[in-house]
C-alpha positions as CSV (number, residue, x, y, z in Angstrom):
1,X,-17.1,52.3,3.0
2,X,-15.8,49.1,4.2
3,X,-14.8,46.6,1.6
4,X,-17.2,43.4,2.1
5,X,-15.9,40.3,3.5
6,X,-13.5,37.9,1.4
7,X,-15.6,34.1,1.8
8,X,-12.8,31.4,2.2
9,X,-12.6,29.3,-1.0
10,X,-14.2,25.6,-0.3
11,X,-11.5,23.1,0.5
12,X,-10.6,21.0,-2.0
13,X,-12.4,17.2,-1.3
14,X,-9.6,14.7,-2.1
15,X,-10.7,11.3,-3.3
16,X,-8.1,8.2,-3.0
17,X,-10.2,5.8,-4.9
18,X,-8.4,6.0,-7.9
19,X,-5.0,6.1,-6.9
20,X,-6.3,2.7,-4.3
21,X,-7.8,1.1,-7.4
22,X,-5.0,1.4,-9.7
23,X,-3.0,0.3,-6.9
24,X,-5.5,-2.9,-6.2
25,X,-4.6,-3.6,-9.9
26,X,-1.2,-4.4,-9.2
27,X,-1.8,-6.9,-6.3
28,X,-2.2,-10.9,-7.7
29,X,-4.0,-11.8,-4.6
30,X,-7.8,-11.8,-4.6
31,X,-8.2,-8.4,-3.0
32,X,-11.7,-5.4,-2.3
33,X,-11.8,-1.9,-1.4
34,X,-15.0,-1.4,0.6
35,X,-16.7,1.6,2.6
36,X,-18.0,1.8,5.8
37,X,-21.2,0.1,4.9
38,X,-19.6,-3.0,3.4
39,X,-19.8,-2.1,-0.2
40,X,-17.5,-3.1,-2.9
41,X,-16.1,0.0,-4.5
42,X,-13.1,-1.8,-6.1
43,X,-12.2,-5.0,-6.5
44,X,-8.8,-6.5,-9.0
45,X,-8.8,-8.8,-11.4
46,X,-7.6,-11.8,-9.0
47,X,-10.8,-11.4,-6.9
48,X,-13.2,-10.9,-10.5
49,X,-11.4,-14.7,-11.4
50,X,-12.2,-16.1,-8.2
51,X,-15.9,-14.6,-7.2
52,X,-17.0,-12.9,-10.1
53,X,-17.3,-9.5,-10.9
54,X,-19.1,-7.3,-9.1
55,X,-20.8,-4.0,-9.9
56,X,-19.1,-1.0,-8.1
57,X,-21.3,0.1,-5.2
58,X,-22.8,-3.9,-4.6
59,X,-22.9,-5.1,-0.9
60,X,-20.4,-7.6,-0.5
61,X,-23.1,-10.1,0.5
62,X,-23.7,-10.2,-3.6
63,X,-20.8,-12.6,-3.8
64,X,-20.0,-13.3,0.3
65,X,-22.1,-14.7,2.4
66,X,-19.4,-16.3,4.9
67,X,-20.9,-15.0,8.0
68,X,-17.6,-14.9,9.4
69,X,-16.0,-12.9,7.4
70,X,-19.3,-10.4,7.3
71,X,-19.0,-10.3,10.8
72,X,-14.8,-9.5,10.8
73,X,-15.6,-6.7,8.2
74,X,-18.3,-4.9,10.5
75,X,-15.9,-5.3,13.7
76,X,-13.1,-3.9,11.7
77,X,-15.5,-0.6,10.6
78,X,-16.8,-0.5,14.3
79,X,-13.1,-0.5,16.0
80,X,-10.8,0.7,13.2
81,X,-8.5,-2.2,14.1
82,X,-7.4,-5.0,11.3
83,X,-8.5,-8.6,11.2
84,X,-7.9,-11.7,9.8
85,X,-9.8,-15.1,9.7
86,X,-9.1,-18.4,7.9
87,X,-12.0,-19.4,5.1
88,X,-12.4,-22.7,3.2
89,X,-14.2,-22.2,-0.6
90,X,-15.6,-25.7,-1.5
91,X,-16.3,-25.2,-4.9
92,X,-14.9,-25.6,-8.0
93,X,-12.2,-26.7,-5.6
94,X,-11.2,-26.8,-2.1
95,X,-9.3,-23.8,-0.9
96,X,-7.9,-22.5,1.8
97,X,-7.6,-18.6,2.3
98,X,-6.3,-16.1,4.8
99,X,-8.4,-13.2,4.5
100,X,-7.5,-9.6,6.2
101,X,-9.1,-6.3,6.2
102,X,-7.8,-3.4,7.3
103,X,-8.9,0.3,7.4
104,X,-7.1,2.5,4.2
105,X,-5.4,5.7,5.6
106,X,-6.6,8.1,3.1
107,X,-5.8,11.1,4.8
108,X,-2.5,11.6,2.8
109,X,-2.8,14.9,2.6
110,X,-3.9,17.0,6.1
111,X,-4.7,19.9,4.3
112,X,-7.3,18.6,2.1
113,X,-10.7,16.8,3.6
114,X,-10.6,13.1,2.4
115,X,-13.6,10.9,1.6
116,X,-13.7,7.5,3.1
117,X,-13.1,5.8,5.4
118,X,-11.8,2.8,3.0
119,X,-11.2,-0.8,4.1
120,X,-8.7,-2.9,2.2
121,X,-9.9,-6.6,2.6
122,X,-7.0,-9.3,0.9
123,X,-7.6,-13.4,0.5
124,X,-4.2,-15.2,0.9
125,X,-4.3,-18.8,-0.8
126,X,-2.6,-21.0,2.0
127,X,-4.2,-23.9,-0.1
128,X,-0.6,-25.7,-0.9
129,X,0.9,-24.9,2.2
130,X,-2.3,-26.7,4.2
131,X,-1.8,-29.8,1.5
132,X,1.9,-29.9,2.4
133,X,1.2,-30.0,6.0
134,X,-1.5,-32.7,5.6
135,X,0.9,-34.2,3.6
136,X,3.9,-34.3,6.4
137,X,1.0,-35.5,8.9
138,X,-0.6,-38.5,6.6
139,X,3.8,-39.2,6.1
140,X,4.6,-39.2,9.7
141,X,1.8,-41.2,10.5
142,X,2.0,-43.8,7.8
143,X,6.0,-44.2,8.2
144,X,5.5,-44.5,12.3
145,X,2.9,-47.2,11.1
146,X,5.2,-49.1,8.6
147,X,8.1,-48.8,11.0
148,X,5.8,-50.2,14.0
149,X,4.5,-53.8,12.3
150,X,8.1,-55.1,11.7
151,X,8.9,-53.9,15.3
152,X,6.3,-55.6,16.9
153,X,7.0,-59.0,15.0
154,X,10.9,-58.2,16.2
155,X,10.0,-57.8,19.6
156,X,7.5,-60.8,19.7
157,X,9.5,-63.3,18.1
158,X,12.5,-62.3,20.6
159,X,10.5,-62.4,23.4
160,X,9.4,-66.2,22.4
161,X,13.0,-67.0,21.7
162,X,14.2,-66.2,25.2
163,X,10.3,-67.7,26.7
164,X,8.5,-71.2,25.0
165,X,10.8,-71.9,22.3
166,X,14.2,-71.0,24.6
167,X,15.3,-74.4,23.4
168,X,13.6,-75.3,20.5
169,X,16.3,-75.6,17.5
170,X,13.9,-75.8,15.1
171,X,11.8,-72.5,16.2
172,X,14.9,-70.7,16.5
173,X,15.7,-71.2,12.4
174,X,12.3,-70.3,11.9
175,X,12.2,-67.8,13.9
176,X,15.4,-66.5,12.3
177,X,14.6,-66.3,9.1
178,X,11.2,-64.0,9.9
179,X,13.3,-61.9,12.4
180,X,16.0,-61.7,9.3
181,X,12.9,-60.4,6.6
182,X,11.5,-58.1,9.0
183,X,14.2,-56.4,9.7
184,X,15.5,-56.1,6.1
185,X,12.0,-54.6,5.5
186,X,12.7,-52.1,7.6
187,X,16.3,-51.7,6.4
188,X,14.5,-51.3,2.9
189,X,11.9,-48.8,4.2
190,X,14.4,-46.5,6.0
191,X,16.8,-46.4,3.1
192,X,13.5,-45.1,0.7
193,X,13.1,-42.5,3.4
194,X,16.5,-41.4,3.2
195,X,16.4,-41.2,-0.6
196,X,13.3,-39.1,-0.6
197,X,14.8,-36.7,1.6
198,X,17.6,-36.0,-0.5
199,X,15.4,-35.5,-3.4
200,X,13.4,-33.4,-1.7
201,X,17.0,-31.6,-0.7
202,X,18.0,-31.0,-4.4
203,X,14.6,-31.2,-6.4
204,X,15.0,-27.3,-7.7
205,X,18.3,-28.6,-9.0
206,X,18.0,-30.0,-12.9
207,X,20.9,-32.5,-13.6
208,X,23.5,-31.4,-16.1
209,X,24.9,-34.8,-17.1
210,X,24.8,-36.2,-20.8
211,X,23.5,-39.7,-20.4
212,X,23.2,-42.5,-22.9
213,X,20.1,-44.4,-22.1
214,X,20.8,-47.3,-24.0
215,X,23.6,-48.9,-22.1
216,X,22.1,-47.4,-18.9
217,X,19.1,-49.6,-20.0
218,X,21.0,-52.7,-20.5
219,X,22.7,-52.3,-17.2
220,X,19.5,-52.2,-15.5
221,X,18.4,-55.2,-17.3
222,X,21.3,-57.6,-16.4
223,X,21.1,-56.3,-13.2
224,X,17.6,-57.3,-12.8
225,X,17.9,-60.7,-14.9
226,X,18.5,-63.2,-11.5
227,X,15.1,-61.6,-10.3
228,X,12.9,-62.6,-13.8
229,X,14.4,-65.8,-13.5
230,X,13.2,-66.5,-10.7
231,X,9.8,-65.3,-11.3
232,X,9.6,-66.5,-14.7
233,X,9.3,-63.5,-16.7
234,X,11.4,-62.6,-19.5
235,X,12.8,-58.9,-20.1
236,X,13.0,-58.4,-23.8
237,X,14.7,-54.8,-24.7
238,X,13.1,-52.7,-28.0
239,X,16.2,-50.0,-28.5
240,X,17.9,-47.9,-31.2
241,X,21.6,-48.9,-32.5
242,X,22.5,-45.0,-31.7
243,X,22.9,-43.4,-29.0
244,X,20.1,-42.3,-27.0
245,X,21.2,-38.6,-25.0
246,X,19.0,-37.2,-22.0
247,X,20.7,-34.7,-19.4
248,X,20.3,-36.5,-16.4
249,X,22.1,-38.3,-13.0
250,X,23.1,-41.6,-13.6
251,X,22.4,-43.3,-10.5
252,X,19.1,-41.6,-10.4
253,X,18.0,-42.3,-13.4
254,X,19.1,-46.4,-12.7
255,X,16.8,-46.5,-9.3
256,X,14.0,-45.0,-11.6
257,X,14.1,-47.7,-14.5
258,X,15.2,-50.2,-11.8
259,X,11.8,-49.7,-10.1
260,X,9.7,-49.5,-12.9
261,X,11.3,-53.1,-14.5
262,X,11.2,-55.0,-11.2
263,X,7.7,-53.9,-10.2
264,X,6.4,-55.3,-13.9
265,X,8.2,-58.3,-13.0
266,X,6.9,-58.8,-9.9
267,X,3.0,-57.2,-10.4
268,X,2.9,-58.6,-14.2
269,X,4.2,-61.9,-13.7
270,X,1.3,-63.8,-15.0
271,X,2.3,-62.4,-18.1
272,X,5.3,-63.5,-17.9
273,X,7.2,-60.9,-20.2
274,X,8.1,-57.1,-19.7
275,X,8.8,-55.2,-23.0
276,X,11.1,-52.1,-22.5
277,X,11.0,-49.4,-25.4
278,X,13.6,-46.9,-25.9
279,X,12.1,-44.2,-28.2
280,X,13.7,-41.6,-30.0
281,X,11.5,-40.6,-32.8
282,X,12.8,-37.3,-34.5
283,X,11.4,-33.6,-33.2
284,X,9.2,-35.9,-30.2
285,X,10.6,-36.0,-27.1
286,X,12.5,-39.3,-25.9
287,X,10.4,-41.8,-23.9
288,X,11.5,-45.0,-22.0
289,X,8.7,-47.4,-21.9
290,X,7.8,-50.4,-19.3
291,X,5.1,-52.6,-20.8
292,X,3.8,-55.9,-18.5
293,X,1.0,-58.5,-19.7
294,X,-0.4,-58.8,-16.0
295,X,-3.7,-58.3,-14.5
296,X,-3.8,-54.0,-14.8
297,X,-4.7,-51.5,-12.1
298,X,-7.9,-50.5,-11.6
299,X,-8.5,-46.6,-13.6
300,X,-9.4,-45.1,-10.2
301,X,-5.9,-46.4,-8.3
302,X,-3.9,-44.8,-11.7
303,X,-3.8,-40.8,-10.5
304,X,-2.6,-41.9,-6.7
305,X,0.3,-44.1,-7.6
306,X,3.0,-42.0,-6.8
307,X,1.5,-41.0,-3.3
308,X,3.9,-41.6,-0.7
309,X,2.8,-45.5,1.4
310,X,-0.2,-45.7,-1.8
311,X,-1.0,-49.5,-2.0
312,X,-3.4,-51.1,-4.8
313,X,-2.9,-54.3,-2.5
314,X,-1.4,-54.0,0.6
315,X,-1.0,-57.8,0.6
316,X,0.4,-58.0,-2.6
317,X,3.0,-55.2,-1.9
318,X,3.9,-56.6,1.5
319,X,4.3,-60.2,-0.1
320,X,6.2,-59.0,-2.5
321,X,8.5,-57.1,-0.2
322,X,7.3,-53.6,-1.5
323,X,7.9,-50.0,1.0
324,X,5.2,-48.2,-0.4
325,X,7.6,-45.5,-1.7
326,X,9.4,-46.7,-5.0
327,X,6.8,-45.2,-7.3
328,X,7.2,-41.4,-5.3
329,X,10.5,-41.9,-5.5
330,X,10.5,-42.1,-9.0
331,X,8.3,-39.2,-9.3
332,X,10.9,-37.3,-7.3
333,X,13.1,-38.2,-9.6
334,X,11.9,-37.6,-12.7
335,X,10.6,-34.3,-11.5
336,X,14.1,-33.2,-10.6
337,X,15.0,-34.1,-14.6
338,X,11.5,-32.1,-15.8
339,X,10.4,-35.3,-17.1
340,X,7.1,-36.9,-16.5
341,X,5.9,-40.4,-16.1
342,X,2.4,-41.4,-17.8
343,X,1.0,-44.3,-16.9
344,X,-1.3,-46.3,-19.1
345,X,-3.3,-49.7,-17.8
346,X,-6.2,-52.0,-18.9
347,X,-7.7,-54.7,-16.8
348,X,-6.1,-58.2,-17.9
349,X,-4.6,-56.7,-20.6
350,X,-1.6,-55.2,-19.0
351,X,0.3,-51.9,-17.6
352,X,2.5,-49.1,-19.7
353,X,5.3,-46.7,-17.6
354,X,6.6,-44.0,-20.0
355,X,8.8,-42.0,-18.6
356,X,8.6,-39.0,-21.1
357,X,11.9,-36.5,-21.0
């Protein structure tokens, strides 16, 4: 009697969601696993931060409603081919994303059926890179701007020189002496821009140098004293007998405090004093500060200071022979010697630098 016939075992049905979600877990990019019907089977702590958790088997539409990246999800199921598209989220705050999805080969082992198909979908935060890039644009521009003014008074004062006022003495020394501002101006300008490049060139560099701020102080002070003169402002120093250490560059350090006296001198010289502080209080950190009795910026021009070409007043800068750039410079600066600079004002009551190291 024949034996009866031997029925094949059922072949083993391998599941990759585990291994994919454990794998999700690793990846610090916003990132979902998804099936063919555009439900969120898995989804990483990076993506719960951003959109929320979402309950395993959801539609993505429960947290996504971009219609275009809906619509690059259902291509990529249709075709089987990846896609990427860029997406803007508004709120709490405006970011930029690269997001991808891409089928998940899950076959990893031929011999054993797979469940799926998967679709790995990833969000790239390209937010700082897109600020940077606006930030190169709004510099280019604004430095092709600031360049172009003094040019065209250059070129228009020349070509009266050499037209109506060929021989007119007393045009020509006029003349002169604007042709001899403008093009310090931009003799001024270009030299910022230089020094902003080579911050920008070492800023991952911290300093190394032990520097004694109180003579460093002083220097700038004498340094600075024809300038209070003539403006009438007195620059009274508050400092310690000892010896005041910071690691820091020297010459950098002397543009920052340079910058911060002379523009009290010049923006507070109604008040006609600027009071520089030299702190050194025991287990706090040591702070430089630059107080002025002028009118005060207004609270919403405070957080934008140290923008590159940011002007309060445009006149007032201009008329008082400003570039736009010492304050970013300092920030540069100071963010090269992980110190910060806190800035403190009250309408006709004054203005407070503190560099904080």
């Amino acid at each position: 009697m024949a034996a009866p016939p031997v029925e094949a075992p059922e072949p083993e049905i391998y599941d990759p969601l585990p291994t994919i979600a454990a794998t999700l877990a690793a990846i610090d990019s916003p990132a979902f696993v998804l099936d063919g019907e555009v439900n969120v089977l898995s989804q990483n702590r990076a993506a719960e931060r951003l959109f929320g958790a979402l309950p395993a088997g959801a539609h993505l539409t429960g947290r996504l409603r971009s219609p275009g990246i809906l619509d690059m999800v259902r291509e990529t199921i249709s075709t089987g081919e990846p896609n990427q598209i860029e997406h803007s989220e508004r709120l709490p705050s405006e970011r930029v994303f690269i997001v991808r999805v891409a089928p998940i080969e899950s076959d990893l082992d031929a011999a054993r059926p797979a469940v799926g198909p998967f679709y790995l979908m990833v969000f790239r935060d390209i937010s700082e890179l897109r600020r940077i890039d606006r930030m190169r644009s709004d510099f280019v521009a604004n430095a092709s701007h600031e360049l172009r003014t003094p040019l065209a008074s250059l070129r228009g004062f020349i070509e009266t020189l050499q037209g109506p006022a060929k021989g007119d003495a007393k045009a020509h020394d006029r003349f002169l002496g604007i042709m001899f501002d403008q093009a310090t101006r931009m003799s001024r300008l270009v030299d910022d821009l230089l020094s902003l490049s080579r911050l920008e060139l070492k800023a991952h560099l911290a300093p190394d140098q032990t520097i004694d701020l109180v003579p460093l102080v002083s220097h700038v002070r004498d340094a600075l004293l024809p300038l209070a003169e003539e403006l009438g402002v007195e620059i009274v120093l508050h400092m310690p007998d000892a010896r005041v250490d910071v690691l820091g560059d020297r010459d950098e350090l002397v543009q920052v405090f340079e910058n911060l006296i002379e523009n009290a001198c010049k923006y507070g010289q109604e008040g006609k004093r600027v009071d520089v502080f030299i702190r050194n209080d025991q287990s706090q950190p040591v702070e430089v500060s630059v107080v002025d009795r002028g009118p005060g910026i207004p609270a919403e021009h405070v957080p934008r200071l140290t923008e590159r070409f940011y002007r309060v007043s445009v006149t007032d800068s201009r008329s008082k022979k400003g570039t736009g750039l010492g304050l970013a410079i300092v920030k540069h600066i100071l963010t090269r010697h992980r110190a910060r600079l806190i800035v403190k004002s009250e309408i006709d009551k004054g203005t407070e630098f503190t560099v904080r190291f």
